[in-house]
C-alpha positions as a Markdown table, in Angstrom:
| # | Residue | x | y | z |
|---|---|---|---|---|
| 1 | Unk | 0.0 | 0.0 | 0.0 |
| 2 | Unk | 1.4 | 3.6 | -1.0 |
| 3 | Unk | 1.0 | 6.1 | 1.4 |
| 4 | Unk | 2.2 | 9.8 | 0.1 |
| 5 | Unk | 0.2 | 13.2 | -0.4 |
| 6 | Unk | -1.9 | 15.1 | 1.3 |
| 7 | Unk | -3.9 | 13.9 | 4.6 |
| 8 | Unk | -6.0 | 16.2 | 6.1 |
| 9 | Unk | -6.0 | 16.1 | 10.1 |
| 10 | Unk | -10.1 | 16.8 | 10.0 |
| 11 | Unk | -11.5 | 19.1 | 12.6 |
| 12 | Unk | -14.1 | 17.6 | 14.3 |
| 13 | Unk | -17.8 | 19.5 | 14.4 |
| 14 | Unk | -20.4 | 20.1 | 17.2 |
| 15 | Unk | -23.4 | 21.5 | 17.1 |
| 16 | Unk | -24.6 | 24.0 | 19.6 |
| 17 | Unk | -25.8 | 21.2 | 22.1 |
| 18 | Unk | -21.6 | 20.0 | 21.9 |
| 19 | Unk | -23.2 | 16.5 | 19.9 |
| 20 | Unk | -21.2 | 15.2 | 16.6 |
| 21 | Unk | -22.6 | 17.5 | 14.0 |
| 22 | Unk | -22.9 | 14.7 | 11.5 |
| 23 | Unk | -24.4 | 16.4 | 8.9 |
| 24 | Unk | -21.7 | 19.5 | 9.1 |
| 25 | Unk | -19.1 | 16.1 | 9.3 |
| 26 | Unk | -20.0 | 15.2 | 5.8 |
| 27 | Unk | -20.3 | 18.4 | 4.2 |
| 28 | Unk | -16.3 | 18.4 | 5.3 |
| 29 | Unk | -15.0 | 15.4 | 4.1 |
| 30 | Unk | -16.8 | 16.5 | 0.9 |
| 31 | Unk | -15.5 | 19.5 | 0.3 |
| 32 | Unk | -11.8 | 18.1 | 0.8 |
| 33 | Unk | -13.0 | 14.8 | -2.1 |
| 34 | Unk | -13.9 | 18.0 | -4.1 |
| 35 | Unk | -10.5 | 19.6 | -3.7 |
| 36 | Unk | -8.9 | 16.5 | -4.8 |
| 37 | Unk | -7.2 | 15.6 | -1.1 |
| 38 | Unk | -5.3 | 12.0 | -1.1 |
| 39 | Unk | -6.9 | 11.1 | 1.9 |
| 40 | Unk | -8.1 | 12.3 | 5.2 |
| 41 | Unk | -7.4 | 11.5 | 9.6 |
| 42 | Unk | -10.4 | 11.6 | 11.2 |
| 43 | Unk | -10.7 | 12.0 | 15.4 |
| 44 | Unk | -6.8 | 12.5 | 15.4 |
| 45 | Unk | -5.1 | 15.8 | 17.3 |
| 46 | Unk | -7.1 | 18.1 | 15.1 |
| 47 | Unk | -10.1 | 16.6 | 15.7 |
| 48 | Unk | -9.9 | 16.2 | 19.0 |
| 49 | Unk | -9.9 | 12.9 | 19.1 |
| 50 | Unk | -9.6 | 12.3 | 23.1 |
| 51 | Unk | -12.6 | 14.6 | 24.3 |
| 52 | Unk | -14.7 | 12.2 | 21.5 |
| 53 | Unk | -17.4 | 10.2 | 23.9 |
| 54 | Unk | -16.9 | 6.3 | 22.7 |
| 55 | Unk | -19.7 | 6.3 | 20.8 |
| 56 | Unk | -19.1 | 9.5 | 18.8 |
| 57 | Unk | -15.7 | 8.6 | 17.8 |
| 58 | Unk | -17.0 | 5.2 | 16.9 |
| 59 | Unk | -19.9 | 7.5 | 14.9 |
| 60 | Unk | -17.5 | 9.9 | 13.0 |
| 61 | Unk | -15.2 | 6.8 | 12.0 |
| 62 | Unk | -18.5 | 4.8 | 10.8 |
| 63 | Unk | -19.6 | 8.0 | 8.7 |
| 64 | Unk | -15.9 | 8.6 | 7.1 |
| 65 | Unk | -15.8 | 5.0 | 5.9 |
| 66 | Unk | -18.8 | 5.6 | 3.7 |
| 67 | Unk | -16.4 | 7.6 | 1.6 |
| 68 | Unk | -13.6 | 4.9 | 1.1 |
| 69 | Unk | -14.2 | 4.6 | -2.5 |
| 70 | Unk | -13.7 | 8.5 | -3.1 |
| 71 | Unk | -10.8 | 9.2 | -0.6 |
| 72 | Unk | -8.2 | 7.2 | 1.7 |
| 73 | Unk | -9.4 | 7.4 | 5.1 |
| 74 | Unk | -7.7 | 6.8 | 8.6 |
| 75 | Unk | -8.8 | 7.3 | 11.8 |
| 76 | Unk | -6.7 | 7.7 | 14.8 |
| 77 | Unk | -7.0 | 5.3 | 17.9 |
| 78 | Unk | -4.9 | 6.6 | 20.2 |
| 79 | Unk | -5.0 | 6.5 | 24.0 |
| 80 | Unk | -3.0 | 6.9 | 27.5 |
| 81 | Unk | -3.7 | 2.9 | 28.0 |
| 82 | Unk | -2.5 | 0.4 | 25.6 |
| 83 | Unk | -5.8 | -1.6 | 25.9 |
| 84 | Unk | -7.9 | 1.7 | 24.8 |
| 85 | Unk | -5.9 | 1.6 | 21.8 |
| 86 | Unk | -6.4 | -2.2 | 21.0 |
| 87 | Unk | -9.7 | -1.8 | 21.3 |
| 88 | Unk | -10.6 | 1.0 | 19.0 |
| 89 | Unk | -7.8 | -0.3 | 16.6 |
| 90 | Unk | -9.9 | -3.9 | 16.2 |
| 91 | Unk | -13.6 | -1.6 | 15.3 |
| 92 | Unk | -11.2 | 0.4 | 12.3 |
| 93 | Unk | -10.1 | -3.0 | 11.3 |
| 94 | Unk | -13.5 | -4.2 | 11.2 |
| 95 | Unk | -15.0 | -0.9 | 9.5 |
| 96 | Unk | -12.7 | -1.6 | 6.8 |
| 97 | Unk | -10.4 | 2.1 | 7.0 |
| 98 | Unk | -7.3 | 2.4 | 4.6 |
| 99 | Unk | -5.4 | 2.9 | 8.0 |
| 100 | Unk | -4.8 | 4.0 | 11.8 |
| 101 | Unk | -2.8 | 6.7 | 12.9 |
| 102 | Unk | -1.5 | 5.5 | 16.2 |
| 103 | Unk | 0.3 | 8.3 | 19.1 |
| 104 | Unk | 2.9 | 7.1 | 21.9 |
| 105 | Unk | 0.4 | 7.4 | 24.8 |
| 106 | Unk | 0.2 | 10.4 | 26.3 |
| 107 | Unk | 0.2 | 11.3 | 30.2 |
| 108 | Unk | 2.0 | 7.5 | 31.3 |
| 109 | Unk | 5.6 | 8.5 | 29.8 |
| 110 | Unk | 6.8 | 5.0 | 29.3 |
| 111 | Unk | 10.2 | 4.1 | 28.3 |
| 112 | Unk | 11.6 | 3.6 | 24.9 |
| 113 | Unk | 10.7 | 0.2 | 25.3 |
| 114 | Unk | 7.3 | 0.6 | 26.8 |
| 115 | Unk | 6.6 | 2.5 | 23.4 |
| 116 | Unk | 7.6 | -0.6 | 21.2 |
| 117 | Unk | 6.0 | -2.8 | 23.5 |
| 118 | Unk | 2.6 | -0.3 | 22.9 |
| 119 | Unk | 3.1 | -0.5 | 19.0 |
| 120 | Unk | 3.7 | -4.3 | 19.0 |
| 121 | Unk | 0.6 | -5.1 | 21.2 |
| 122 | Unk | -2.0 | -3.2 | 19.2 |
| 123 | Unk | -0.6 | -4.4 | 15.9 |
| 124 | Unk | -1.1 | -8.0 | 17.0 |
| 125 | Unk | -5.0 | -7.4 | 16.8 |
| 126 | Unk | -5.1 | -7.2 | 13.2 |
| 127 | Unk | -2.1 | -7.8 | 11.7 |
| 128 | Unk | -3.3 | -6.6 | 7.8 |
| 129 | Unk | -3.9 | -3.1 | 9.2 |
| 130 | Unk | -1.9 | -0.5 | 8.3 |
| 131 | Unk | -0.6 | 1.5 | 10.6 |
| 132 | Unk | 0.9 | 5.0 | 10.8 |
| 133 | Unk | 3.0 | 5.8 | 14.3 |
| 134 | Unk | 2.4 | 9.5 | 15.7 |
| 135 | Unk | 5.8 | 10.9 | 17.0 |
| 136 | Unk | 4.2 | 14.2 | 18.8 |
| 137 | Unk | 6.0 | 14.6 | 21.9 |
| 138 | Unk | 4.7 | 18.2 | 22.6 |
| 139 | Unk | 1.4 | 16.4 | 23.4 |
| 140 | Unk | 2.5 | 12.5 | 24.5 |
| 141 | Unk | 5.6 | 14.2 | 26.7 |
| 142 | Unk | 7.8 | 11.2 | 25.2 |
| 143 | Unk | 9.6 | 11.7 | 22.0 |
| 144 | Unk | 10.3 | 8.4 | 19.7 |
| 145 | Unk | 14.0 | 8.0 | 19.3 |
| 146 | Unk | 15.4 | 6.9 | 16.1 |
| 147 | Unk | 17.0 | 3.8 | 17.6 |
| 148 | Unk | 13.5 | 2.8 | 19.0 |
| 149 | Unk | 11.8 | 3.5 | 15.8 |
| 150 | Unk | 14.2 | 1.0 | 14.4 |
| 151 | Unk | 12.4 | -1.3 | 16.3 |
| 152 | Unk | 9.2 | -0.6 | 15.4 |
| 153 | Unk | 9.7 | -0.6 | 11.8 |
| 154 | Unk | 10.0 | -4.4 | 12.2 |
| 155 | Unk | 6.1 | -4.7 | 13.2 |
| 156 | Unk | 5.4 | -5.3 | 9.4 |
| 157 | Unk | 1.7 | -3.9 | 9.8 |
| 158 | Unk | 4.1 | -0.4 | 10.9 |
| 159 | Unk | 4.1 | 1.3 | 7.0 |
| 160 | Unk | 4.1 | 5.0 | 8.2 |
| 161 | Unk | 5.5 | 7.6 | 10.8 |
| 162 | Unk | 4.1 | 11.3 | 11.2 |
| 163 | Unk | 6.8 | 12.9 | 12.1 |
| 164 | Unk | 5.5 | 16.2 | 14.4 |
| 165 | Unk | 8.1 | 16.3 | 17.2 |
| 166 | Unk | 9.0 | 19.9 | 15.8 |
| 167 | Unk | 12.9 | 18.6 | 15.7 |
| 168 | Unk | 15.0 | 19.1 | 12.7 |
| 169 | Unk | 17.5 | 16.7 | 13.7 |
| 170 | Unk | 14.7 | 14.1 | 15.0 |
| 171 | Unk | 13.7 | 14.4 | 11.3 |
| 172 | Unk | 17.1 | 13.7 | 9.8 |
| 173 | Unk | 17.8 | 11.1 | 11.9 |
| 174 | Unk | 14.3 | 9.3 | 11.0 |
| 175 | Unk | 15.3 | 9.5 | 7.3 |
| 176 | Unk | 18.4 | 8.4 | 7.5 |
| 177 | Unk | 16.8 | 5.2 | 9.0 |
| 178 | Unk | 14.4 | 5.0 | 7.0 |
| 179 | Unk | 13.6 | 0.9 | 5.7 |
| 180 | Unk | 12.5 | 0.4 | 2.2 |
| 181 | Unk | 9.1 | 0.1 | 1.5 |
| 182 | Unk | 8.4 | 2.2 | 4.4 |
| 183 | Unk | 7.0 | 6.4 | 4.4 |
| 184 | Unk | 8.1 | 8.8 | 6.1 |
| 185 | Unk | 5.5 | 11.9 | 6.3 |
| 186 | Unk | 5.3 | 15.6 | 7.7 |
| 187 | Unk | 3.4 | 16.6 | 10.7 |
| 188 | Unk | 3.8 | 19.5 | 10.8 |
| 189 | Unk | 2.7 | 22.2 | 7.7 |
| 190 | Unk | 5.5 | 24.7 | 8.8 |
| 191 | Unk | 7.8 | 22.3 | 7.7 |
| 192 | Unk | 6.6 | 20.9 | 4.8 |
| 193 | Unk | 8.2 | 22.3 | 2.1 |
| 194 | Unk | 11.9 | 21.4 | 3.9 |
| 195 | Unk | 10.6 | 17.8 | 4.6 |
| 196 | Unk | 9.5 | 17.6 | 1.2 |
| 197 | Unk | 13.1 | 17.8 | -0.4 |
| 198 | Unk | 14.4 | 15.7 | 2.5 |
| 199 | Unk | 12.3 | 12.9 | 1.1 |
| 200 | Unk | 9.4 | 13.0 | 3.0 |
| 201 | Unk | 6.4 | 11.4 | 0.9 |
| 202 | Unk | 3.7 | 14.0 | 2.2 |
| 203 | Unk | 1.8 | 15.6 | 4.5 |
| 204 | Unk | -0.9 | 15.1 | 7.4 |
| 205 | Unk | -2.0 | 18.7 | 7.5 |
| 206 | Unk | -3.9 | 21.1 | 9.8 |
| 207 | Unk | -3.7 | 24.1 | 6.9 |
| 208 | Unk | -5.5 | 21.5 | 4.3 |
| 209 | Unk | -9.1 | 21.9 | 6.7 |
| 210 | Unk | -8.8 | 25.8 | 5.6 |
| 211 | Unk | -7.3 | 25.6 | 1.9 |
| 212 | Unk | -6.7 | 21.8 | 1.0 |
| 213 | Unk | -6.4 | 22.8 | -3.1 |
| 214 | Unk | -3.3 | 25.3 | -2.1 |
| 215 | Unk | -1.6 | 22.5 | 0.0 |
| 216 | Unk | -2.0 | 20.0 | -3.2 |
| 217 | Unk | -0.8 | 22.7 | -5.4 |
| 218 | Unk | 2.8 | 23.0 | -3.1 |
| 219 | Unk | 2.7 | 19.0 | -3.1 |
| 220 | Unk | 2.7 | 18.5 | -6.7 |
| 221 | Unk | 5.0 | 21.6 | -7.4 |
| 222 | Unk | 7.9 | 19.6 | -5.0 |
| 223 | Unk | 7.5 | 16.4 | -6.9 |
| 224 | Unk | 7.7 | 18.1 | -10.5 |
| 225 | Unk | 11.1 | 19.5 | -8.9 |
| 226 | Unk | 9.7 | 22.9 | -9.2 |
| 227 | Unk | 11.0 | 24.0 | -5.5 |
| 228 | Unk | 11.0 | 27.7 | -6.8 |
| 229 | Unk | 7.5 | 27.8 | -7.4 |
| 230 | Unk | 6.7 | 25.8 | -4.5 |
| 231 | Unk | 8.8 | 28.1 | -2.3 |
| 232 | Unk | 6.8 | 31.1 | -3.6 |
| 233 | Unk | 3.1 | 29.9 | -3.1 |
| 234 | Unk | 4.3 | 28.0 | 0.5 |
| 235 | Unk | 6.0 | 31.3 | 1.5 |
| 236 | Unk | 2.2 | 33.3 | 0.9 |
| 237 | Unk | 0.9 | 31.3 | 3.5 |
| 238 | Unk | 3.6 | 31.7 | 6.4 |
| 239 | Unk | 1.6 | 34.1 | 8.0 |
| 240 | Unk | -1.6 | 32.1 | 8.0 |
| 241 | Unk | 0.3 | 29.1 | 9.4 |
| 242 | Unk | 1.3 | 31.4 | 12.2 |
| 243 | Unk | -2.1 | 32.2 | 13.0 |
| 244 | Unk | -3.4 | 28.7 | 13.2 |
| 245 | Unk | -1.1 | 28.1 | 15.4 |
| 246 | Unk | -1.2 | 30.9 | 18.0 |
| 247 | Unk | -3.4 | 29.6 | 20.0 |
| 248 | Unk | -3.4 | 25.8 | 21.0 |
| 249 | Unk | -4.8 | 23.7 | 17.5 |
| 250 | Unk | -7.5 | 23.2 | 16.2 |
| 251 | Unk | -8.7 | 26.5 | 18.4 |
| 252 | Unk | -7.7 | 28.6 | 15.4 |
| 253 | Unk | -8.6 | 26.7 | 12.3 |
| 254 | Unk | -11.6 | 25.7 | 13.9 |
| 255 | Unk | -12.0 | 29.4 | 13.8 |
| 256 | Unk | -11.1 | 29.7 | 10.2 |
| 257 | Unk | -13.3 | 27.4 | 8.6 |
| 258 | Unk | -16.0 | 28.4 | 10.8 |
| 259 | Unk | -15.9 | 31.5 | 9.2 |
| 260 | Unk | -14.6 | 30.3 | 5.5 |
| 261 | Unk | -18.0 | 28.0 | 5.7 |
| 262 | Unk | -20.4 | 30.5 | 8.0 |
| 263 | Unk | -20.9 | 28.6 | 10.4 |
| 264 | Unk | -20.1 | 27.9 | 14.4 |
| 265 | Unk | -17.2 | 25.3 | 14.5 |
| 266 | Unk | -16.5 | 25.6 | 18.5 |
| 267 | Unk | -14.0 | 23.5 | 19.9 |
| 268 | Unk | -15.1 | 21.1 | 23.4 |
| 269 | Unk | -14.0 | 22.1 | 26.9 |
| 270 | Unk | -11.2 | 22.1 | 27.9 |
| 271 | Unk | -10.5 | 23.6 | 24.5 |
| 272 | Unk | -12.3 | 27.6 | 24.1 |
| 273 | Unk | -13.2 | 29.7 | 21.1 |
| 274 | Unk | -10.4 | 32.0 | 19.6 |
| 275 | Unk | -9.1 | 34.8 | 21.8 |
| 276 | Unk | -10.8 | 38.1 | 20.6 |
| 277 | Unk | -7.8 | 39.5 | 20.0 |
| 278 | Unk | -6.2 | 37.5 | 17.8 |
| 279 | Unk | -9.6 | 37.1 | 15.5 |
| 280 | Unk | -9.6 | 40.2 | 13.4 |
| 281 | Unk | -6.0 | 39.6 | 12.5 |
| 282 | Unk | -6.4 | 35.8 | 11.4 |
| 283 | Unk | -9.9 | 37.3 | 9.2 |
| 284 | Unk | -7.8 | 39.7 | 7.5 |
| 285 | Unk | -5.3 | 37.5 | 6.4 |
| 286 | Unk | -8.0 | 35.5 | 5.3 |
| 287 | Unk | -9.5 | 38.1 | 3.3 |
| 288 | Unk | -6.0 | 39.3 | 1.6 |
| 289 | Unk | -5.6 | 35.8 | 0.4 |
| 290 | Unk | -8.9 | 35.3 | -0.8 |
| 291 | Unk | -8.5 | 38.6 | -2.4 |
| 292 | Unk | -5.0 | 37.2 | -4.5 |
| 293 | Unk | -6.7 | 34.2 | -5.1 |
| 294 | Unk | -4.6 | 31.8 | -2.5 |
| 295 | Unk | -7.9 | 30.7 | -0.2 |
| 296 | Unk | -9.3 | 28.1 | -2.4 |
């Protein structure tokens, strides 16, 4: 199975009661099939996947796999407690998903061999699964060293890593030990276009919710070689990126869209709305974009 492009880390929608807006949840996944998206992550970071009740979760993964035959879809399963993980990993195996995206567990900290103990436990419960590991240790607290990845890669199911640990050298270091036949991918759009010309094979994007068709564009620009004219469109959207980010994500770019689609896109407690004052700003950027052409 080839895994490159574009993944979009979906935001996830309520409604004004805080339920799964299902209906808002399909318009979403449509609009990225209509922008021509490889594939899409549903109930991962982005989507707040962890404040999901069971049943929701189990819900928004159900409704995704309706669209298998349009776009790839994945859905993350991952927990504090190994078990949780197994658990959730069996139902996308039995939903029939492309994939599962798959975080070192946050809040326990285990050891570097806890964390291939973890990956080697839940890929035992279906072994045909594909699976991409998470390496986000701004959110788990435990970073996946290279060595230990290593290991990892030898659970055959193990075809992908998101790399998201912010780390340059983490980055090089992961390529460098990269086995054949297995993909190494972005996590994190800031540094896409670098990743892209160290050989990563694509991207699991927050930025792709807002303008998916832009973030294709800068794909298929790096794989024709043309880094100039990927450089210059990826540079227009630096200050964006900065925006979805300045407050903890998907608080922003739930914002965004929200107000790309007019509509409420609130994120659940613990998580608030955008700050006030950092809302004009992120609308005028918007605007000047949309303006040139670059929102689409």
């Amino acid at each position: 199975m080839e895994i490159n492009g574009i993944y979009t880390a979906l935001i996830t929608p309520f409604d004004s009661a805080d339920q799964l807006d299902e209906a808002c949840l399909h318009n979403l996944i449509q609009r990225q099939i209509d922008a021509g998206i490889h594939g899409i992550v549903i109930a991962g970071s982005t989507g707040e996947g962890l404040c999901l009740r069971d049943e929701e979760w189990l819900r928004a993964i159900k409704l995704a796999a309706t669209y298998r035959k349009q776009i790839r879809v994945w859905a993350s399963c991952g927990s504090s407690s190994t078990w949780q993980s197994k658990e959730k990993f069996e139902k996308i195996h039995a939903l029939g998903l492309d994939g599962a995206l798959i975080s070192s567990p946050p809040y326990n900290k285990p050891t570097q061999d806890g964390l291939v103990a973890h990956y080697r436990e839940i890929a035992q419960v279906a072994s045909q699964l594909p699976i991409m590991v998470y390496n986000i240790p701004g959110r788990t607290a435990v970073t996946i060293q290279a060595s230990t990845m290593t290991e990892i890669w030898k659970i055959p199911n193990v075809l992908a890593l998101k790399e998201s640990s912010g780390s340059w050298q983490t980055f090089l270091d992961m390529s460098q030990h990269l086995p054949a036949k297995k993909t190494l991918l972005c996590g994190d759009d800031a540094s896409a276009l670098a990743f892209y010309l160290h050989g990563a094979k694509g991207l699991v994007s927050v930025l792709s919710n807002l303008c998916p068709k832009a973030c294709i564009e800068i794909w298929d620009l790096s794989q024709k070689n043309l880094w100039t004219e990927a450089k210059n469109l990826f540079d227009r959207y630096k200050r964006l990126l900065d925006l979805l980010f300045i407050e903890s994500n998907p608080i922003p770019i739930k914002y965004a869209v929200a107000h790309s689609i007019g509509r409420e896109l609130l994120p659940r407690l613990p998580l608030l709305g955008l700050s006030e004052r950092f809302r004009t700003e992120l609308e005028r950027e918007m605007k000047a974009l949309q303006k040139e052409g670059h929102l689409k």
